[in-house]
N, C-alpha and C positions, 0 to 999 in steps of 0.2 A: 486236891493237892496240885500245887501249880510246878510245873518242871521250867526253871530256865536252862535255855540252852547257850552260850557261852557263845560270843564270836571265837570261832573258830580257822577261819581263814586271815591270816596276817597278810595284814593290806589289804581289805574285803575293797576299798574304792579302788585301790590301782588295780587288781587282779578286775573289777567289773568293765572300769573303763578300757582297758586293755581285750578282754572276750565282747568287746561291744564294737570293737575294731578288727576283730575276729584273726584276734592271735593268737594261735593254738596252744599254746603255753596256759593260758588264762583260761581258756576255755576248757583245759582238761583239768585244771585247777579247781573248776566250779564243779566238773561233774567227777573229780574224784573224789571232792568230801560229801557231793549231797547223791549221787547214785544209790550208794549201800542203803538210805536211810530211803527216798525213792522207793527201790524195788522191795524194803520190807513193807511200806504203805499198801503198796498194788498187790503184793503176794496175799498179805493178809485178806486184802477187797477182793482177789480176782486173781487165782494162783497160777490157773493155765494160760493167761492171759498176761503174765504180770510184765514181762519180755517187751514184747509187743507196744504196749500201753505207755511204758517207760521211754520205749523209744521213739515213739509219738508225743509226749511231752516233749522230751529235746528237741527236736524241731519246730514243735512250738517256742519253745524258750529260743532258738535261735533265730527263729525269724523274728521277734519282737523284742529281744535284748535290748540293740539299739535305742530303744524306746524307754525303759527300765529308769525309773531311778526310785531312791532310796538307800537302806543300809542294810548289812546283812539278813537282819530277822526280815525285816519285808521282802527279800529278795524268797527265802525258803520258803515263806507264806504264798507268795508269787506260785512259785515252782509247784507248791501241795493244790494250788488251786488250778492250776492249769490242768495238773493229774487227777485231780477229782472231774474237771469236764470230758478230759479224755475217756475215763473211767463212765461217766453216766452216758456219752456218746456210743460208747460201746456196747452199755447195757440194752441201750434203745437198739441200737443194731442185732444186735440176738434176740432181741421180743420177738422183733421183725422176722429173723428168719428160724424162729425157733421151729425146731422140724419132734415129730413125735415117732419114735422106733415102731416099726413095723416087727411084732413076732413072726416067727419065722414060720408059723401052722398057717399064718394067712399068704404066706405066698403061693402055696398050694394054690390058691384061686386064681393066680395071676395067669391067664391062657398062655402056653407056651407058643404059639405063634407072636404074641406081642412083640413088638420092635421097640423096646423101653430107648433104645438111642433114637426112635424116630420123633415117639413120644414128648421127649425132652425136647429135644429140636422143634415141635409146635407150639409148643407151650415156651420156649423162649422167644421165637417167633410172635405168637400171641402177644406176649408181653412189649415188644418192642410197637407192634402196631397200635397197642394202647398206649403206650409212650407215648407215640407221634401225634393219635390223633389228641389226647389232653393236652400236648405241647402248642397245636397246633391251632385247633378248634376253641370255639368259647363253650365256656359247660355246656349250656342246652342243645348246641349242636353235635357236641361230642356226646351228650347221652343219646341224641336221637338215633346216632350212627352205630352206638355200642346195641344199643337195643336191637335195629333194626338187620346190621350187618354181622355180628357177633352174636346176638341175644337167637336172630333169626322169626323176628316177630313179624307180623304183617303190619302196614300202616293204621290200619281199624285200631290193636291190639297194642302198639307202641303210643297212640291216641288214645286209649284209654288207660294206661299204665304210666301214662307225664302228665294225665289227667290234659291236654289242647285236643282241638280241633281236628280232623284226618286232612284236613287244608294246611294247616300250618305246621304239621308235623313234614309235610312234602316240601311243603318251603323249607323249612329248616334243613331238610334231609338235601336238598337242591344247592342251599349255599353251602353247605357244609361240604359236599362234594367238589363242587366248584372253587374252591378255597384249596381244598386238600391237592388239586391239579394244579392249580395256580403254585402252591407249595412245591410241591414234585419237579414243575418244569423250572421256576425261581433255584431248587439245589440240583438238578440236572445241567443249568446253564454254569452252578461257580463249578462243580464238578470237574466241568471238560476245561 
């Protein structure tokens, strides 16, 4: 069963070209007939989320309006499509930090001396120095470094785990340091 849906907005061109010149008249125009129908999309996809999601599409749709042409049905086609990438953007973001509940019988094991905010704070830590040096370094010398300064391997033992040489693992390990100084003093100078 095929549903049409009706131009609904009188004057869909002068209300477009008027929100494309971003005159708030037109632009509340747009999102007060296609919101409700918006957020029923997202809620049904992504209930907790559907807020959020919605309001990441409008800014979508507002920074590329000006661009937009067509008539109203491809304008709404537009807008469901922008909200379906916001929507699979999202989903890919929660894979990412999909976290798994800890029962509460296992905390018990957690040593009451632990410093769980120090904890965090290494391990964000961690994270940021692994940032820099992938930012920074070309892979094989950012593996040689993870291995050796992270991993805590010996040169022997990082040489046979990259499958090279314990020679050319030093090399690597050499420029890859010298690089990463060269880095450090290069944003220490725009810094000051």
């Amino acid at each position: 069963m095929m549903v049409q849906v009706a131009s609904s907005i009188d004057g869909f061109e002068d209300v477009l070209a008027a929100a494309s010149t971003g005159q708030e008249w037109a632009v509340a125009c747009l999102y007060d007939e296609l919101q409700p129908a918006l957020l029923r999309y997202l809620r049904w996809q992504e209930p907790t989320a559907a807020e959020d999601l919605a309001a990441e599409t409008w800014l979508a749709v507002a920074e590329r309006l000006p661009r937009f042409e067509g008539d109203e049905g491809a304008f709404r086609a537009w807008i469901f499509a922008i909200a379906r990438r916001r929507l699979a953007d999202h989903r890919r973001r929660a894979v990412r930090r999909r976290t798994v509940p800890v029962p509460d019988e296992m905390m018990v094991m957690v040593p009451a001396e632990t410093d769980v905010g120090q904890q965090v704070a290494d391990a964000m830590a961690a994270q940021q120095v692994i940032r820099r040096l992938t930012g920074v370094l070309p892979p094989d010398q950012a593996e040689i470094v993870m291995l050796r300064v992270i991993g805590g391997l010996s040169v022997e033992e990082t040489a046979r785990a990259v499958s090279k040489r314990p020679g050319t693992v030093r090399v690597l390990q050499h420029r890859a340091l010298r690089r990463l100084a060269d880095d450090l003093r290069r944003q220490s100078v725009v810094e000051v």
